[in-house]
C-alpha positions in Angstrom: 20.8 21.8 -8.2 18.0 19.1 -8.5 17.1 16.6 -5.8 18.7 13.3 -6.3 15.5 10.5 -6.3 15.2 7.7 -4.8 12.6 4.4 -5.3 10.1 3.8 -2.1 8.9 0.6 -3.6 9.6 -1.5 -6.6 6.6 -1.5 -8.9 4.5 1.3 -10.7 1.5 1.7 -10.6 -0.7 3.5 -13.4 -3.4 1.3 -13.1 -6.6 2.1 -12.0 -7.4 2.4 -8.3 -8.0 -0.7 -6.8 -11.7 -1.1 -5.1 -12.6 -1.1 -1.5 -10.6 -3.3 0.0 -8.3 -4.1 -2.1 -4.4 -3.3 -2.5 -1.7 -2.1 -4.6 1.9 -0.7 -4.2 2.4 2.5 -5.8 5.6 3.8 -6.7 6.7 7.2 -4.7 9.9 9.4 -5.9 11.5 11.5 -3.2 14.7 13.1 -2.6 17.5 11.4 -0.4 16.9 13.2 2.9 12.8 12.1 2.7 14.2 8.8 2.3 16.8 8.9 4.7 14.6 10.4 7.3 11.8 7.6 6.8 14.4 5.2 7.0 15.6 6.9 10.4 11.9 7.1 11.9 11.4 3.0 11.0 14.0 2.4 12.8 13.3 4.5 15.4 10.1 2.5 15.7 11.6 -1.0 15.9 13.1 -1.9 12.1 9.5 -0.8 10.9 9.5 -1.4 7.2 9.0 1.4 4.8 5.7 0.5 3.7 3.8 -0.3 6.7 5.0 3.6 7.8 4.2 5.2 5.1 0.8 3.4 4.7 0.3 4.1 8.4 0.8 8.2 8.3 -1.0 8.2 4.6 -3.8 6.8 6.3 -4.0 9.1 9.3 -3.2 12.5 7.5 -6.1 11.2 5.1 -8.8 8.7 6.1 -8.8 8.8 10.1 -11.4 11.1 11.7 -8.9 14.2 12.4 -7.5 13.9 8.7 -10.8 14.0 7.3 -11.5 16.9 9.5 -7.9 18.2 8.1 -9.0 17.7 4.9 -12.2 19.7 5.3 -10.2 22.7 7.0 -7.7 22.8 4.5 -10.8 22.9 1.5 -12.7 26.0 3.6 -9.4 27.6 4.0 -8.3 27.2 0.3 -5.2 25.9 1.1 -3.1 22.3 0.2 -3.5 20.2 2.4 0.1 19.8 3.2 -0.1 23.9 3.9 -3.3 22.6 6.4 -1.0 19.8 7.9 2.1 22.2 8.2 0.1 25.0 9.4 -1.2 22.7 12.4 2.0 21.9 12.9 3.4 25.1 13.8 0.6 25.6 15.3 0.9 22.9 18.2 5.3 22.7 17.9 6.0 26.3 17.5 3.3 28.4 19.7 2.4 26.5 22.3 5.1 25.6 25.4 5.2 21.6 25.3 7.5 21.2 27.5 4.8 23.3 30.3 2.1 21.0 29.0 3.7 18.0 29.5 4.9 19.3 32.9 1.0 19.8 33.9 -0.2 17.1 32.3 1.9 15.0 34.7 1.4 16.6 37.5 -2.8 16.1 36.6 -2.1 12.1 35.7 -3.8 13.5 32.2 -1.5 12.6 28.7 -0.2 15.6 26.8 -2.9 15.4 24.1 -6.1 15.8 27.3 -4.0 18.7 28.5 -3.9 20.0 25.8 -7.7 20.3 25.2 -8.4 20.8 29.1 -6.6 24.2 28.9 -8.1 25.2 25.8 -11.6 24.4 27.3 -10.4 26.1 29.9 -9.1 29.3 28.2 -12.4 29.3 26.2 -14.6 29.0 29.1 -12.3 32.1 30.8 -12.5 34.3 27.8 -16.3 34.2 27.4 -16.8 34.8 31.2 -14.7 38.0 30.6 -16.6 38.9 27.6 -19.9 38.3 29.2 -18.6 40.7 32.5 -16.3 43.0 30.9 -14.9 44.8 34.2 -14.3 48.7 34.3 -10.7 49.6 34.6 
């Protein structure tokens, strides 16, 4: 059965890209539950309009430091970015025990995120000790 779609924004835009600096409002098709859930999350976020959100996670996922660094991952891995994105989001929501993390990360006055990197600095420093001195069982 197809997906019913719904209009983000009101114009179309075939038009050229607009230069540097510049802006324009693009017209984005997507089924009733994407709509529904962006709806959800702006007003999660304080009756955030549609545009301003959608603007604000295009522009991480593609032009912030880590989604350029995305971007580049998902090219040497041959994969879409949106595989890249979802494959980092198992990766961090799936495999690794948040709840533990935030737990430590309290108890260390650090925020999730420096937790998170402190352990893997951590881990990594540990694993190459024990791969410099391997011990005899």
């Amino acid at each position: 059965m197809p997906q019913s779609k719904s209009k983000a924004t009101s114009t179309d835009s075939h038009e050229s890209a607009p230069s540097k600096g510049e802006s324009c409002r693009p017209t984005f098709y997507m089924s009733a539950d994407l709509l529904a859930a962006i709806d959800e999350q702006c007003a999660t976020e304080g009756s955030k309009k549609r545009s301003p959100l959608i603007s604000e996670i295009l522009q991480i996922v593609l032009t912030s430091e880590t989604g350029q660094a995305l971007r580049l991952q998902a090219r040497e891995n041959q994969h879409s970015l949106a595989e890249e994105l979802k494959r980092n989001l198992i990766l961090f929501n799936t495999a690794i025990p948040i709840e533990q993390i935030r737990s430590l990360a309290t108890s260390s006055q650090r925020n999730p995120d420096q937790m998170v990197i402190h352990l893997i600095l951590l881990g990594l420093q540990a694993y190459q000790q024990q791969h410099k001195n391997p011990t005899v069982n």
